[in-house]
PAZA-9561 format. One line per field, with one value per atom (N, C-alpha, C): residue number from 1; residue in three letters; atom name; x, y, z. Coordinates in steps of 0.001 Angstrom, whole numbers. Example, Ala and Ser with C-alpha at 12.3 -4.5 7.8 and 13.67 -1.06 7.14 Angstrom:
2
nr (1;1;1;2;2;2);
rest (ALA;ALA;ALA;SER;SER;SER);
atom (N;CA;C;N;CA;C);
X (13190;12300;13200;12850;13670;12900);
Y (-5690;-4500;-3300;-2250;-1060;30);
Z (7800;7800;7800;7080;7140;7870);
# end
This chain:
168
nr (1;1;1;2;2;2;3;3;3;4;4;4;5;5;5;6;6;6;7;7;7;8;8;8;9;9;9;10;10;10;11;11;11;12;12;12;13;13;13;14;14;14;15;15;15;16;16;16;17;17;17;18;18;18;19;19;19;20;20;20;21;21;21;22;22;22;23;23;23;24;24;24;25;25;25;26;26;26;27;27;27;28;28;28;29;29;29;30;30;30;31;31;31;32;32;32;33;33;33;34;34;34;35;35;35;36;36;36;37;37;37;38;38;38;39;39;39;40;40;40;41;41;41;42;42;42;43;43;43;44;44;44;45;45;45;46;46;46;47;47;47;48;48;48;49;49;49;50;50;50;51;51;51;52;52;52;53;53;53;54;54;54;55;55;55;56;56;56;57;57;57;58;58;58;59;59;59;60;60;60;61;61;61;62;62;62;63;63;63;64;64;64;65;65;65;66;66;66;67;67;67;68;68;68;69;69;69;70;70;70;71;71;71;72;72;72;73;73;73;74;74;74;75;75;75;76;76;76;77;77;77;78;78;78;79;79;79;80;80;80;81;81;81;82;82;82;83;83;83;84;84;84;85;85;85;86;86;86;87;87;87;88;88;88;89;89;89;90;90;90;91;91;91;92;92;92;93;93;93;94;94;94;95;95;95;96;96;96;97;97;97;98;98;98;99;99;99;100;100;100;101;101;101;102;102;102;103;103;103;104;104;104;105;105;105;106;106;106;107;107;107;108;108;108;109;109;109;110;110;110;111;111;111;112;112;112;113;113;113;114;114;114;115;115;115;116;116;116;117;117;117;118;118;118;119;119;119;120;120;120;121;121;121;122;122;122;123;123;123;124;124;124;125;125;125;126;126;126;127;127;127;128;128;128;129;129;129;130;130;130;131;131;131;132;132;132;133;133;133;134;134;134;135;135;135;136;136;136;137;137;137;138;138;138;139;139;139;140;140;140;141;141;141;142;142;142;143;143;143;144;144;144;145;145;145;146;146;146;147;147;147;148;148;148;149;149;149;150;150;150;151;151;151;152;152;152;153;153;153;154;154;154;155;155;155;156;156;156;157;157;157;158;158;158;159;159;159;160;160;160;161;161;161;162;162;162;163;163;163;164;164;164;165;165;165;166;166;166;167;167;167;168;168;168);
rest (UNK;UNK;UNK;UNK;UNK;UNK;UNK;UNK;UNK;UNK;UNK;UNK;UNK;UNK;UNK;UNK;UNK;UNK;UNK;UNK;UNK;UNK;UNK;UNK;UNK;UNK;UNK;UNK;UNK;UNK;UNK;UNK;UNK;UNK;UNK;UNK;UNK;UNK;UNK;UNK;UNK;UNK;UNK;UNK;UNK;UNK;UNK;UNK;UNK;UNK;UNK;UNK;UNK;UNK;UNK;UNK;UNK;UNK;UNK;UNK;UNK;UNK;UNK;UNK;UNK;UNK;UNK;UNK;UNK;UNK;UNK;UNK;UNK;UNK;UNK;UNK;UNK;UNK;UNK;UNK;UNK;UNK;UNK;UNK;UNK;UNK;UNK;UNK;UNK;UNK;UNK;UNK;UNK;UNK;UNK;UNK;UNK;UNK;UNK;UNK;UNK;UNK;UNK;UNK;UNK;UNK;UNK;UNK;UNK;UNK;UNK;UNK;UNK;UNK;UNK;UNK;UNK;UNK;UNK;UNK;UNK;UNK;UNK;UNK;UNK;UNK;UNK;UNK;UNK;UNK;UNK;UNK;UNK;UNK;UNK;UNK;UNK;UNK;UNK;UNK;UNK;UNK;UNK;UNK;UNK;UNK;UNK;UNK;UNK;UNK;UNK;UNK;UNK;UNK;UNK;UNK;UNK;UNK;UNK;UNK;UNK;UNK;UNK;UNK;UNK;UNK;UNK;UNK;UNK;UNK;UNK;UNK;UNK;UNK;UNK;UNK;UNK;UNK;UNK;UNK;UNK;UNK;UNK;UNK;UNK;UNK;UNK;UNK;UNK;UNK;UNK;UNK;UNK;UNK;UNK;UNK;UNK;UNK;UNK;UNK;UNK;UNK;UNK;UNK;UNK;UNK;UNK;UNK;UNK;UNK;UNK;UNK;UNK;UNK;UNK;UNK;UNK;UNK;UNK;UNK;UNK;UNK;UNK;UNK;UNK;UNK;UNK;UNK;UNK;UNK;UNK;UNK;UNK;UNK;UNK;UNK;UNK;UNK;UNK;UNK;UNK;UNK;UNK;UNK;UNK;UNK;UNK;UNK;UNK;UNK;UNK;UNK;UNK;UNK;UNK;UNK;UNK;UNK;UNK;UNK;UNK;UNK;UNK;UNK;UNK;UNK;UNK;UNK;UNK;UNK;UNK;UNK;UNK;UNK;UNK;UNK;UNK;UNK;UNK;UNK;UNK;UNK;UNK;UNK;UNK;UNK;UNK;UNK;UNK;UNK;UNK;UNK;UNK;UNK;UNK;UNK;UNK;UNK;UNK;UNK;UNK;UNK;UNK;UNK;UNK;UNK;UNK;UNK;UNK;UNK;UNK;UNK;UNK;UNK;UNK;UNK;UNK;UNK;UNK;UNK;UNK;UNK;UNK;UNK;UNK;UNK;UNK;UNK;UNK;UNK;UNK;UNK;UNK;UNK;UNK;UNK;UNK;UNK;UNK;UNK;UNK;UNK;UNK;UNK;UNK;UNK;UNK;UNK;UNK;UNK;UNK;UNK;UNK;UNK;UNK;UNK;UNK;UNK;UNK;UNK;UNK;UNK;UNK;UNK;UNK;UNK;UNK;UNK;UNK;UNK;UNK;UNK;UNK;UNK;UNK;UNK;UNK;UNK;UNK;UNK;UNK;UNK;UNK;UNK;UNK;UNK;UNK;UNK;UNK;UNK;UNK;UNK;UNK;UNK;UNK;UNK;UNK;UNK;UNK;UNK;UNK;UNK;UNK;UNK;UNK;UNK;UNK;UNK;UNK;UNK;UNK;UNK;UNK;UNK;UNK;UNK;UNK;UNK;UNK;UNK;UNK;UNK;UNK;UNK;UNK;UNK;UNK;UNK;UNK;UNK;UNK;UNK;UNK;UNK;UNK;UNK;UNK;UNK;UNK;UNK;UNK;UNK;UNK;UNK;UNK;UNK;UNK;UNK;UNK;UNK;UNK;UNK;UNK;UNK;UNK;UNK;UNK;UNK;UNK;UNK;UNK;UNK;UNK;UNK;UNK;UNK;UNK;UNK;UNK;UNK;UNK;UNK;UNK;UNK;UNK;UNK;UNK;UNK;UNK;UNK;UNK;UNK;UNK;UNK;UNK;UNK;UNK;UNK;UNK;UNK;UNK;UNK;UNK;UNK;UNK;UNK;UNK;UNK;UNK;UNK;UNK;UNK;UNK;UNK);
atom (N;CA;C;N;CA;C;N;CA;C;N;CA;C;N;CA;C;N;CA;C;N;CA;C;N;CA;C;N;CA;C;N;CA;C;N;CA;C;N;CA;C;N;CA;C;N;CA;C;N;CA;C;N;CA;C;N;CA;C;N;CA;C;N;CA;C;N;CA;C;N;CA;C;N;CA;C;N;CA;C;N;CA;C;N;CA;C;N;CA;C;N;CA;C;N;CA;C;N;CA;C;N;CA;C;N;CA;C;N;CA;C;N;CA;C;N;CA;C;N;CA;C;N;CA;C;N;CA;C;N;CA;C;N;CA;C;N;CA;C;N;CA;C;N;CA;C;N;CA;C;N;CA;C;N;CA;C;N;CA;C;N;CA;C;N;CA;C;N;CA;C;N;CA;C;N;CA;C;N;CA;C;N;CA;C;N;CA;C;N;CA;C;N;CA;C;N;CA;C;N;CA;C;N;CA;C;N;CA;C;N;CA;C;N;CA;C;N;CA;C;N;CA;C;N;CA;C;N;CA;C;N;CA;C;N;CA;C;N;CA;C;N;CA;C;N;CA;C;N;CA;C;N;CA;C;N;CA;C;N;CA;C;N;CA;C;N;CA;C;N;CA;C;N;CA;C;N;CA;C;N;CA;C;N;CA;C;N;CA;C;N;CA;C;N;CA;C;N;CA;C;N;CA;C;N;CA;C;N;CA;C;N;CA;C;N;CA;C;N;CA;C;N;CA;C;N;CA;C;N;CA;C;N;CA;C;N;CA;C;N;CA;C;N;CA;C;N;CA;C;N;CA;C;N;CA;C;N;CA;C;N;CA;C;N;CA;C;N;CA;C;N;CA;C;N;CA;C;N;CA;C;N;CA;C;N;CA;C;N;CA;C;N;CA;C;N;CA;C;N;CA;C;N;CA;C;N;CA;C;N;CA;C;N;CA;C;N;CA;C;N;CA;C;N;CA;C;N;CA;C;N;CA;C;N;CA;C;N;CA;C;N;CA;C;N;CA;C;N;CA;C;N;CA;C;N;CA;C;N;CA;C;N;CA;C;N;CA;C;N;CA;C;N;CA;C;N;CA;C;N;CA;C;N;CA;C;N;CA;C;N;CA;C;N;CA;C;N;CA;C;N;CA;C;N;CA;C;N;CA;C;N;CA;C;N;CA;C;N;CA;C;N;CA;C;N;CA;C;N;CA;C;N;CA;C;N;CA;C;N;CA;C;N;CA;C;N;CA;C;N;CA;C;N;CA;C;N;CA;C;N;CA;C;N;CA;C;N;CA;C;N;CA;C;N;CA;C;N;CA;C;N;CA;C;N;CA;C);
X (-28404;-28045;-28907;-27958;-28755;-29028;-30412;-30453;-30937;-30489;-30386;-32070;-32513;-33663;-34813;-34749;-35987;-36102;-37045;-37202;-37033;-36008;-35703;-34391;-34357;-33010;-33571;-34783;-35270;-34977;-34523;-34396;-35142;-35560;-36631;-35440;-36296;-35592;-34478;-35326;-35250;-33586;-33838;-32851;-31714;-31675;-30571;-29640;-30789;-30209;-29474;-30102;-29076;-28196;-28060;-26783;-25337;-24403;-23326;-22414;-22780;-21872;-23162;-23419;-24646;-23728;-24034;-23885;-24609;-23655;-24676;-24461;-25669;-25658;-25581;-24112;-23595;-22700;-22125;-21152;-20352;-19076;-18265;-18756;-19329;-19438;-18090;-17207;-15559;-15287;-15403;-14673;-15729;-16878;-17691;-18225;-17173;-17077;-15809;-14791;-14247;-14725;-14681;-15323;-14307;-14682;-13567;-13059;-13934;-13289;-11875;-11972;-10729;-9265;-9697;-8639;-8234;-8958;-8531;-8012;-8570;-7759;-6971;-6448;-5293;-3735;-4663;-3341;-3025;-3638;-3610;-2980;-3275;-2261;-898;-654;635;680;1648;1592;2378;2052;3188;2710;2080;1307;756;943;144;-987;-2687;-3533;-3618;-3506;-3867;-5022;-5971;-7419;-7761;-8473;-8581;-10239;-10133;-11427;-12975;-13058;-15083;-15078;-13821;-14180;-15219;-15549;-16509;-15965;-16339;-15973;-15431;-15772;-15502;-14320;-13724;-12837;-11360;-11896;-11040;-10803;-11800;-10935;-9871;-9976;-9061;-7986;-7838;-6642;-5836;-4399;-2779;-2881;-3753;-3720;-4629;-5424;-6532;-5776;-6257;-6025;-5876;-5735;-6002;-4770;-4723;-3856;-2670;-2548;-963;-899;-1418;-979;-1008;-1177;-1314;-156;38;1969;3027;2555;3771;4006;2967;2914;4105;3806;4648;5879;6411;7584;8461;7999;8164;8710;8262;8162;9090;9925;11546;11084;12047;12722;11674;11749;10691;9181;8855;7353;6511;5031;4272;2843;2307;506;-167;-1361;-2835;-3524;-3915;-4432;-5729;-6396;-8086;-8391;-8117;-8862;-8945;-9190;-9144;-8109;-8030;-6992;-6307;-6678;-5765;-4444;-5277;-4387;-3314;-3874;-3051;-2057;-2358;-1241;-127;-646;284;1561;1004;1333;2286;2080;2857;4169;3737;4959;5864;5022;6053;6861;6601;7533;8467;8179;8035;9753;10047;10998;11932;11279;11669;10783;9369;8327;7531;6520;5161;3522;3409;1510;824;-371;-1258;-2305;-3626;-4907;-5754;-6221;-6989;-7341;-8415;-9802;-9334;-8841;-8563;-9078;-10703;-11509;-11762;-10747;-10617;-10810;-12226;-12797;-12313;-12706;-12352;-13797;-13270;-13847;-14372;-15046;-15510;-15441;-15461;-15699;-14686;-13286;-12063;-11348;-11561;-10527;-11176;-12233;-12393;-11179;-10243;-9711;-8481;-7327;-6652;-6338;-4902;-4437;-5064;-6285;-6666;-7750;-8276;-9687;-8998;-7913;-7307;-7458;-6428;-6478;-7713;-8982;-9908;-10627;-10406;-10857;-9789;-8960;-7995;-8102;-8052;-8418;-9834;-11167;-12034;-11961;-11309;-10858;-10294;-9017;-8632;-9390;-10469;-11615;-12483;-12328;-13999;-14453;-14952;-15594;-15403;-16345;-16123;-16753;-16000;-16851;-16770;-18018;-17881;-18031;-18363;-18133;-19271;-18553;-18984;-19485;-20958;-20936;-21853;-21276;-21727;-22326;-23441;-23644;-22663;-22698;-22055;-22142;-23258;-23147;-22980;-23062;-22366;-21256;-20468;-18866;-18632;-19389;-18838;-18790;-19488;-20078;-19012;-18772;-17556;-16418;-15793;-14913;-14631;-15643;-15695;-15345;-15695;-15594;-14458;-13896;-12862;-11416;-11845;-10600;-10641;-12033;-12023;-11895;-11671;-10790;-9533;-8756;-7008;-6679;-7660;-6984;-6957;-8033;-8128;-6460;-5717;-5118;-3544;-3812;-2669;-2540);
Y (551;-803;-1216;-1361;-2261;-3537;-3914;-5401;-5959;-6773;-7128;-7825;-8701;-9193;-8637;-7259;-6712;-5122;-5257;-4225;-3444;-2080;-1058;-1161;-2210;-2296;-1933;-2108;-2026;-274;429;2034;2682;3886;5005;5334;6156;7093;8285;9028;9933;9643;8298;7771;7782;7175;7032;8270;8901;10992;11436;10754;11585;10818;9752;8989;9208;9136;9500;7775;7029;5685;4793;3736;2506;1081;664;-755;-1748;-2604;-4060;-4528;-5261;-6769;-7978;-8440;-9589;-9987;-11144;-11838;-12736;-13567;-13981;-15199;-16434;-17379;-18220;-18327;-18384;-18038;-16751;-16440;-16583;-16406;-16565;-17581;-19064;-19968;-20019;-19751;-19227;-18183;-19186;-19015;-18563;-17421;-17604;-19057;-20277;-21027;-21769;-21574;-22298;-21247;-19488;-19213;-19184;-20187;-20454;-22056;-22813;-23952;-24127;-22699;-23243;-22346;-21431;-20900;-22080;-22989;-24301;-25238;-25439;-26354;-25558;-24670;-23816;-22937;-22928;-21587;-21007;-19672;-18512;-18115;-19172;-18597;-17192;-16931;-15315;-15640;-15155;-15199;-14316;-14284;-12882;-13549;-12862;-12300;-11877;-12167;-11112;-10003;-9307;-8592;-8799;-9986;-10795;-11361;-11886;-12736;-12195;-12769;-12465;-11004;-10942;-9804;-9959;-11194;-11712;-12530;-13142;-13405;-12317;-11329;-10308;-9313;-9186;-9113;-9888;-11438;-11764;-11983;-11624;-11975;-11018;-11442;-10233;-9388;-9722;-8528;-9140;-7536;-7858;-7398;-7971;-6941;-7235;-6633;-7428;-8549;-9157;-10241;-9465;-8152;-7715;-7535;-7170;-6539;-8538;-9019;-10341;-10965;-10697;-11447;-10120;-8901;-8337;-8549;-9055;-9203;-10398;-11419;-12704;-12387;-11097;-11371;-10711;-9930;-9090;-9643;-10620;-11433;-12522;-12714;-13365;-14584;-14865;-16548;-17584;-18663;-19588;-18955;-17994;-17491;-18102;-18304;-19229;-18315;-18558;-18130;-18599;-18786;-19361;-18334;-18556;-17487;-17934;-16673;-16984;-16462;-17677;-16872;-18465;-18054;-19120;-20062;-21130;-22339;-22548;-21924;-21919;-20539;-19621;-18584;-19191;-19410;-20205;-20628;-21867;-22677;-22482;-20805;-20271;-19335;-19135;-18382;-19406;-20434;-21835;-22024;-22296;-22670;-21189;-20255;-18927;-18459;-18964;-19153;-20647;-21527;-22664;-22643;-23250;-23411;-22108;-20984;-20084;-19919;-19918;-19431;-20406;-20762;-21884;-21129;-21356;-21137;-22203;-21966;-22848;-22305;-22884;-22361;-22342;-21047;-21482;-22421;-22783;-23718;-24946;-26251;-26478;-28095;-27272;-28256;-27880;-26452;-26365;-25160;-24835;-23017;-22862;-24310;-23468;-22294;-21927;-20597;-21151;-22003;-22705;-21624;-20385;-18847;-18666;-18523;-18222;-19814;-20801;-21918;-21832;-21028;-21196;-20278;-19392;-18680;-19499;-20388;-20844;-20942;-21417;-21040;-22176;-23356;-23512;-23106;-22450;-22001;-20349;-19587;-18690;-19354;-20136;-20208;-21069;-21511;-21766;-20080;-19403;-17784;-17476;-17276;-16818;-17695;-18649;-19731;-19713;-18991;-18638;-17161;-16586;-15127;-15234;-16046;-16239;-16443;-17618;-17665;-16970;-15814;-15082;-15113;-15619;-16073;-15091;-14290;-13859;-14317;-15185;-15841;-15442;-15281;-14535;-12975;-12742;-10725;-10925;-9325;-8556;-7422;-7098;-5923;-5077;-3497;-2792;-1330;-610;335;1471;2722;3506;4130;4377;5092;4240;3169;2186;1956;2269;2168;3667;4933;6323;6084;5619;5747;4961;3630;2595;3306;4274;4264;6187;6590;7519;6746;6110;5164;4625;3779;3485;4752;5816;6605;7165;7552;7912;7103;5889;4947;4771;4756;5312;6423;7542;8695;8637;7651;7785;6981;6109;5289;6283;6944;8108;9208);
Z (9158;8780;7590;6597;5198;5265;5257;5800;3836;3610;1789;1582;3071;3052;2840;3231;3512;2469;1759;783;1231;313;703;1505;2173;3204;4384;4196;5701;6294;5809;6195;5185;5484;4810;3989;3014;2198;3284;3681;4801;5496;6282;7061;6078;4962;4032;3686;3331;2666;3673;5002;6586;6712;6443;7387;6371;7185;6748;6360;7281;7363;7246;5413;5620;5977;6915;7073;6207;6374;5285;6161;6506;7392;6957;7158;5862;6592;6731;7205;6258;7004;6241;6766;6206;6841;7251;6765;6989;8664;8288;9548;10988;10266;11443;11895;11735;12097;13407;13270;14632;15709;16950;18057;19202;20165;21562;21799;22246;22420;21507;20232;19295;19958;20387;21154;22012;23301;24533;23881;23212;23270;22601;21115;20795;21747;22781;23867;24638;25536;25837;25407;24249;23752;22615;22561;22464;23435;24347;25061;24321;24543;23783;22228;22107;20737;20515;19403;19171;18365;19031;17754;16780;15618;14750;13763;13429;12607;12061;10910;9909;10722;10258;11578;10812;10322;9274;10921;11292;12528;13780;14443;15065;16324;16751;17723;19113;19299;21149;20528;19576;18839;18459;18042;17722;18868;19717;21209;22142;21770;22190;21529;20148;19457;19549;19259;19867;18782;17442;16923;15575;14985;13668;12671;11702;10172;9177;8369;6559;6410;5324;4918;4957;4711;4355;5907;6409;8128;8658;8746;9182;8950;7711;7056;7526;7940;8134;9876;10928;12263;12073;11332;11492;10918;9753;9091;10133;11004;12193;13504;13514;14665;14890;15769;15864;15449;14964;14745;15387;15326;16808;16611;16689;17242;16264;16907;16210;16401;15545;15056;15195;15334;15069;14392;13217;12449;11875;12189;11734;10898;9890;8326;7558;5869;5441;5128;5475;5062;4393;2984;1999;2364;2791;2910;4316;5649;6499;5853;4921;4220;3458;2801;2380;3576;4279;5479;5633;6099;6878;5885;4807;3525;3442;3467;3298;4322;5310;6690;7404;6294;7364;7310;8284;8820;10043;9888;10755;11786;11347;12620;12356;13113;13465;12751;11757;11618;11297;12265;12052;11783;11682;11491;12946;13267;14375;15118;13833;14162;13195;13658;12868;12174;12185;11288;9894;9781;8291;8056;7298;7412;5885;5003;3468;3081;2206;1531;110;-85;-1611;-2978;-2329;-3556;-4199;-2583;-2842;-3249;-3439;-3900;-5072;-5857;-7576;-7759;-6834;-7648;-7772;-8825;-8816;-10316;-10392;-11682;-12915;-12298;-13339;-14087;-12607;-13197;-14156;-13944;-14481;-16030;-16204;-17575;-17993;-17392;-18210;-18848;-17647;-18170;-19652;-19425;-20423;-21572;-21536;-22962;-23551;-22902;-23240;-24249;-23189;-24008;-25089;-25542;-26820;-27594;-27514;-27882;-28366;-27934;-28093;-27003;-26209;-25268;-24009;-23311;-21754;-21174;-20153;-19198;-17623;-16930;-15716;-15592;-16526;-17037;-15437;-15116;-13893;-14839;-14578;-15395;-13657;-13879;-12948;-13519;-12934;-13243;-13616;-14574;-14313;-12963;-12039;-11242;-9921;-9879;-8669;-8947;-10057;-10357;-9863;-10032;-9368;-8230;-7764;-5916;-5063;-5791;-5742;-5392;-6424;-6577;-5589;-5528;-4364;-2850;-2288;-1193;-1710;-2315;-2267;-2202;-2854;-3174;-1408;-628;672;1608;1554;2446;2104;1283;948;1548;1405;1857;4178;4164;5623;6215;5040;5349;5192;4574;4211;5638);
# end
């Protein structure tokens, strides 16, 4: 486990060279704001509801939900799912909302927890902050540049190409 606090990551050299799988110890503060209880009380007050999760959520959470998984597996459970059937979905709000409008009138989504659970990181991404980027660029201007090592872009992109293939 890579802990970000503690120099080194808190593991030896040694430990690192052997291990095959590093954890980061990092959370989604989002998701790890839904609790078991928001899925006993939103079965309660919908029966028949299905919970689905994105899996940042906590763990005693994603055991009780009818099913985990990324945003595409999350919209294909509901496009799947007859006429009438309704969600409680644990993720962020904005995405919920889109969920709700991209279904509404055939199936029911709501948001879990529903004191909200915005994502302040993910609502900069929107089409105005887009074209303040792009109108900079015409400009001259790069604003926001991500710059990454060459060799944390190899390593990146090793891990990424070996999680596709696990998915294949």
């Amino acid at each position: 486990m890579w802990d970000p606090w503690v120099i080194g990551g808190g593991v030896s050299p040694a430990k690192l060279k052997a291990a095959k799988v590093i954890l980061w110890k990092g959370h989604c503060s989002v998701h790890q704001r839904f609790l078991p209880q928001h899925v006993d009380q939103v079965r309660a007050n919908y029966p028949g509801i299905q919970v689905i999760v994105h899996p940042e959520c906590r763990w005693e959470v994603c055991q009780k939900a009818d099913a985990t998984g990324s945003t595409e597996k999350l919209i294909e459970v509901i496009e799947r799912a007859p006429e009438g059937a309704m969600f409680a979905v644990g993720t962020e709000i904005h995405l919920v909302n889109r969920m709700a409008k991209l279904f509404e009138g055939r199936k029911k989504v709501i948001t879990l927890d529903d004191s909200g659970c915005l994502c302040t990181t993910m609502y900069r991404i929107s089409p105005q902050h887009l074209a303040w980027a792009l109108e900079n660029l015409v400009e001259g201007n790069v604003v926001n540049r991500i710059k990454v090592d060459d060799d944390v872009k190899h390593w990146a992109r090793v891990a990424l190409d070996r999680m596709l293939e696990i998915k294949a």
